[in-house]
C-alpha positions as CSV (number, residue, x, y, z in Angstrom):
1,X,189.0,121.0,33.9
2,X,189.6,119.3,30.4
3,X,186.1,121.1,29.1
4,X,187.8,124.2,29.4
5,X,190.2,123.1,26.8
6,X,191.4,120.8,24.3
7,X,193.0,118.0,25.9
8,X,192.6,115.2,23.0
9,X,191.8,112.4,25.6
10,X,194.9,113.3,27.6
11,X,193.3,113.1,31.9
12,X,195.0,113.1,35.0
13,X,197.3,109.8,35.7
14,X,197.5,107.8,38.9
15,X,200.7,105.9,40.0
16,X,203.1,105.1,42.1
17,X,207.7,106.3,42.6
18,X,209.2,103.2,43.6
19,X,212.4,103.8,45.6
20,X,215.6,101.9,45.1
21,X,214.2,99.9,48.6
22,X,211.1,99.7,46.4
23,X,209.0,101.7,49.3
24,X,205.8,103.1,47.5
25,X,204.6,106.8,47.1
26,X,201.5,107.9,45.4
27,X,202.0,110.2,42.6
28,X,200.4,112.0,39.7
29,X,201.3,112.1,36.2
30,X,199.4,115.9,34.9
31,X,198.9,116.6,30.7
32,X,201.6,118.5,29.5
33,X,198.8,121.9,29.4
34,X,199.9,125.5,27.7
35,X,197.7,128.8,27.6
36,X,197.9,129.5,23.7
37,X,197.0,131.5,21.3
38,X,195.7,130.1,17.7
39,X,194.7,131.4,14.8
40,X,191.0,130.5,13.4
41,X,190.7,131.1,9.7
42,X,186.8,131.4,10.3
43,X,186.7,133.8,12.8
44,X,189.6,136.1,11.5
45,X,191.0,136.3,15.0
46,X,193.1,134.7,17.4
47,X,191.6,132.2,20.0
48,X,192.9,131.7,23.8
49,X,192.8,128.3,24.8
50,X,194.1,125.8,27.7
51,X,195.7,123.4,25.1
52,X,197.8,120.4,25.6
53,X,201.2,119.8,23.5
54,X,199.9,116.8,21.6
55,X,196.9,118.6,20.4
56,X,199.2,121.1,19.9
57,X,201.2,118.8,17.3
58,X,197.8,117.3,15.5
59,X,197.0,120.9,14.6
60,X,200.2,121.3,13.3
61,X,199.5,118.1,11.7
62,X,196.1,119.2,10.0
63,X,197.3,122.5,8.8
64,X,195.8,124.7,11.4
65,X,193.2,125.2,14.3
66,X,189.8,125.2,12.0
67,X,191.0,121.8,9.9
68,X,191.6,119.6,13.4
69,X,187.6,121.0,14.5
70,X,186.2,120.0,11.6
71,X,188.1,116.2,10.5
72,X,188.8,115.3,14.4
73,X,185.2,113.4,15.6
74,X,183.4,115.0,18.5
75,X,184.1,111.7,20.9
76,X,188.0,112.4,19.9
77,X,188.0,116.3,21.0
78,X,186.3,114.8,25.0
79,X,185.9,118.7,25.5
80,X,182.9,121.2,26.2
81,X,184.7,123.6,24.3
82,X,185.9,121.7,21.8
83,X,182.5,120.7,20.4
84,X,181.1,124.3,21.0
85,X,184.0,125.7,18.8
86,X,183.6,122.6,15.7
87,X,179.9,123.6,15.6
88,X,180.7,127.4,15.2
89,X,182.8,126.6,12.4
């Protein structure tokens, strides 16, 4: 699921809610993911892509979609996608 996207590291959390009588249920914690649309300087278009809000605010932070590809290190994007698009640009 996280290779269709960018997810920046973010996975699937385990845990448990602890009632007040501190009874135990399993739970999961899932990445805060939104279907965007970004803009890609190189490719003069938009791009569609299963994005999570973090990665969402390091874009913001870099100054755009094309800037977090290139200075963010392949390990760092953890995506199929993510690599694909950094080689394209």
């Amino acid at each position: 699921r996280a290779d269709r996207g960018l997810f920046g590291g973010k996975k699937i959390g385990f845990g448990n809610n602890v009632s007040f009588s501190e009874r135990k249920t399993r739970r999961t914690w899932m990445p805060n993911v939104q279907q965007k649309r970004l803009w890609s300087d190189c490719f003069d278009t938009m791009i569609k892509l299963r994005i999570t809000t973090s990665v969402l605010k390091t874009i913001d932070k870099h100054g755009g979609l094309d800037n977090y590809l290139v200075n963010t290190a392949d390990v760092k994007l953890d995506s199929a996608l993510g690599v694909k698009l950094k080689q394209m640009v």
